[in-house]
C-alpha positions, -999 to 999 in steps of 0.1 A, spaced: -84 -85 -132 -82 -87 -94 -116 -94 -89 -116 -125 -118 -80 -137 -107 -78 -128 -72 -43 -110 -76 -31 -81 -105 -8 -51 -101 -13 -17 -121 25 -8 -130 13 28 -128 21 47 -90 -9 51 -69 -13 89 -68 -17 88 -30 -6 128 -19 -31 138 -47 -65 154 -30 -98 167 -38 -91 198 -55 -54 195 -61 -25 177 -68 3 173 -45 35 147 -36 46 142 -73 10 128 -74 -12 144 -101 -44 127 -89 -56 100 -62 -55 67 -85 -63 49 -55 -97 71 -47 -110 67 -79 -111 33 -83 -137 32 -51 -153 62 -67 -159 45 -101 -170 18 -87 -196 26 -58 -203 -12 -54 -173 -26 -42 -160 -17 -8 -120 -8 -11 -91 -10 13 -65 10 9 -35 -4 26 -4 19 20 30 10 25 51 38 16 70 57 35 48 86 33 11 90 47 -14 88 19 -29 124 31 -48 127 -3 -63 95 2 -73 99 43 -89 131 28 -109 111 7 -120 84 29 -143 116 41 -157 118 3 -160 88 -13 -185 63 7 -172 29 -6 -131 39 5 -112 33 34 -72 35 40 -53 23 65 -17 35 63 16 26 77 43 50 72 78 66 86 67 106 75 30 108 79 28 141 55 -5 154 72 -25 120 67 -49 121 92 -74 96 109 -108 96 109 -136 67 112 -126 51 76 -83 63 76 -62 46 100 -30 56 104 5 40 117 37 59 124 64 37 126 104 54 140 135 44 121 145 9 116 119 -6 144 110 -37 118 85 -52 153 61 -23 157 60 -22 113 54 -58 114 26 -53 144 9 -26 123 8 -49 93 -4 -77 116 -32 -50 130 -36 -39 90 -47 -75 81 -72 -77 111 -86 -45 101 -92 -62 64 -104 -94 82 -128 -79 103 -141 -50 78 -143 -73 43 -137 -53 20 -145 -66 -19 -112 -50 -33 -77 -41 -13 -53 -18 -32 -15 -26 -15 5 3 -21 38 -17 -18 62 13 -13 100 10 -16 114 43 -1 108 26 31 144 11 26 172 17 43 195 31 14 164 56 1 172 94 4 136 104 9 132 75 37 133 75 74 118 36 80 156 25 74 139 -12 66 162 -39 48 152 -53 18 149 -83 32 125 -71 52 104 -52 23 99 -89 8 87 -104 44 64 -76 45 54 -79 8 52 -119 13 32 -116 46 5 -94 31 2 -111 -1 -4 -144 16 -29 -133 42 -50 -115 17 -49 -140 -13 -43 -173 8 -58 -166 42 -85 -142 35 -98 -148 2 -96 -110 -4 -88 -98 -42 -63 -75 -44 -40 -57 -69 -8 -39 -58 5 -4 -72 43 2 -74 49 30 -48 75 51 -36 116 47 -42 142 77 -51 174 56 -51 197 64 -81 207 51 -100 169 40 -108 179 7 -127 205 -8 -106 193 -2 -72 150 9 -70 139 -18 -99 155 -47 -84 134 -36 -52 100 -32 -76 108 -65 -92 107 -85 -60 72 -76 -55 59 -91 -88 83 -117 -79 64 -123 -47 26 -121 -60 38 -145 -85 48 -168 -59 19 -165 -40 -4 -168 -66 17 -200 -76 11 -215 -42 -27 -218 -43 -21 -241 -74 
């Protein structure tokens, strides 16, 4: 759907923690990985949001040709760098190095062109998350969400589809889903603005 419409979203989490051989993280396996691995011909960019470092899926930038990951988070849970995993470590509440990382993250997607990008739009970056460090508002979670939608779609012409992510705030209905909801809000905004 991403490739035909330019913009979907998979309501499913993206697995991230989950590695070759095993699961980990809550993640049973790396949903992200194998979408590059099903699909040799397309080039995928992983851009991951949550507050934890996709480890699983900088393991399997090693692996899988066609993937690469660049990942901006507050814990980095072993997620390491190599030629095709970038990683970004950002301390509690500073919203200007986050936003220059997802500035950096969109130049790394301009320059490399990938066919696909899979935005892992994590919420336990917020400020009220128990698992959290980031300490980012929500307003700033829709800037962010905002600011890579409309590069990517808008600026870049790159198809993309974005994977709920991250979020252990309780309870679940009254204070993560309003967070989750904003970032269909968003795409639907942004995919309303190219007309």
């Amino acid at each position: 759907m991403a490739l035909e419409d330019g913009i979907a979203a998979n309501v499913g989490q993206g697995f991230h923690h989950a590695r070759f051989k095993t699961g980990a993280g809550y993640c049973t396996f790396n949903g992200l990985a194998l979408v590059a691995a099903l699909n040799p011909g397309l080039r995928v960019l992983v851009i991951d949001c949550d507050e934890h470092g996709g480890d699983g899926t900088a393991e399997l930038t090693t692996m899988v040709p066609n993937l690469t990951n660049f990942s901006i988070c507050g814990s980095r849970m072993g997620c390491s760098e190599s030629d095709r995993s970038i990683v970004r470590h950002v301390e509690p509440r500073d919203a200007n190095a986050y936003g220059r990382y997802l500035t950096e993250a969109m130049e790394y997607a301009s320059s490399t062109k990938p066919t696909l990008v899979i935005y892992q739009a994590g919420m336990d970056p917020h400020e009220d998350d128990p698992l959290g460090r980031s300490k980012m508002t929500g307003e700033f979670l829709r800037e962010r969400d905002l600011f890579v939608m409309e590069t990517l779609f808008l600026h870049l012409h790159i198809p993309f589809f974005f994977v709920l992510a991250g979020g252990y705030q309780e309870p679940m209905e009254e204070k993560l889903v309003p967070l989750h909801l904003v970032t269909f809000e968003t795409a639907a905004k942004v995919k309303n603005l190219a007309g």
